[in-house]
C-alpha positions, 0 to 999 in steps of 0.5 A: 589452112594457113596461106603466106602470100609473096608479093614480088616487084620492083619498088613503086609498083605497090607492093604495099599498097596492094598487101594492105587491101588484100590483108583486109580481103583475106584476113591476113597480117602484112609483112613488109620488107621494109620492117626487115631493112629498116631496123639496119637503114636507119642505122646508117646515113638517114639522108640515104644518099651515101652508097650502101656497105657491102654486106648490109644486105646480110644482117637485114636477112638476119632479122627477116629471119627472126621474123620468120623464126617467130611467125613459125613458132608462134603464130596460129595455125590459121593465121594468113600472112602476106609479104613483099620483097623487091626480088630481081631474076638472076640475083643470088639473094633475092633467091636466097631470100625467097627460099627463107619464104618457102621455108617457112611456108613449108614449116607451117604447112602453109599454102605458099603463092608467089605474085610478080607485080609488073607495071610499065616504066613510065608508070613505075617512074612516076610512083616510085616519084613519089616524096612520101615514100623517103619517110618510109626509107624506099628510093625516090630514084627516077632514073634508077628505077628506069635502069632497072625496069630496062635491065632487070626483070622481077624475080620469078619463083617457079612454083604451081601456086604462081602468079604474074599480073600486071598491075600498071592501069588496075586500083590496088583494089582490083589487083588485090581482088584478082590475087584473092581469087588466085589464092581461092583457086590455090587452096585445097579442096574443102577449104 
């Protein structure tokens, strides 16, 4: 049985962080969404201070895409994956995004389990604060994370296998063992 894990919450909330621990918990490749946008970001201002060109976000869908495209034709039956996405409600490609997701879930007859990381502003503010973050192209934006965290609300995929935590005051650690018995309670009988 094949599971595909969806990490979903704003930037800073730890998407990453807790993907790599649940990986070693359940045995799972991550995915980050990073590796989609970066290929294209890197093409353009390194110091990311210029605004972004419309339509960027169309060719980094292409390459998640291929990814994806590649997973389903080639990974093992068995193989688990986790992903992240930073997806906001209301947001036409964050949807879009996500259904890329639950297709290819659906492709591989993989157990699809969506998980909205929600953390408290303050807390988000000081590690999306974090310098080492630039290395990796994720925004440092303080003030742009608070706008968010007060306007916008993180995508919410309704489906069964759904999961909302709250990961302000829990170790990645603890979030990921919370979400590993989720996705226990998610698998089919016999599992």
């Amino acid at each position: 049985m094949s599971v595909f894990v969806l990490l979903l919450g704003f930037p800073g909330v730890g998407k990453l962080t807790i993907a790599k621990e649940l990986g070693s918990l359940i045995s799972a490749k991550v995915v980050d969404n990073h590796w989609f946008n970066n290929p294209i970001l890197r093409l353009l201002d390194e110091e990311g201070t210029a605004p972004l060109p419309k339509g960027i976000w169309e060719y980094t869908g292409r390459v998640r895409q291929a990814v994806l495209d590649a997973i389903t034709a080639y990974s093992g039956p068995s193989a688990n994956f986790i992903f992240t996405h930073a997806g906001v409600e209301g947001d036409e490609r964050s949807t879009r995004t996500c259904e890329q997701f639950v297709e290819a879930a659906r492709q591989r007859a993989a157990v699809f389990v969506p998980v909205r990381l929600l953390c408290a502003e303050e807390e988000l503010a000081r590690r999306v604060s974090a310098p080492a973050r630039r290395d990796h192209l994720k925004t440092t934006d303080v003030e742009t994370s608070r706008s968010r965290s007060q306007q916008a609300v993180v995508l919410n995929i309704p489906h069964p296998n759904a999961l909302t935590l709250d990961v302000t005051f829990t170790s990645p650690l603890e979030s990921a063992a919370a979400i590993r018995d989720h996705v226990v309670t998610c698998l089919p009988k016999g599992s």
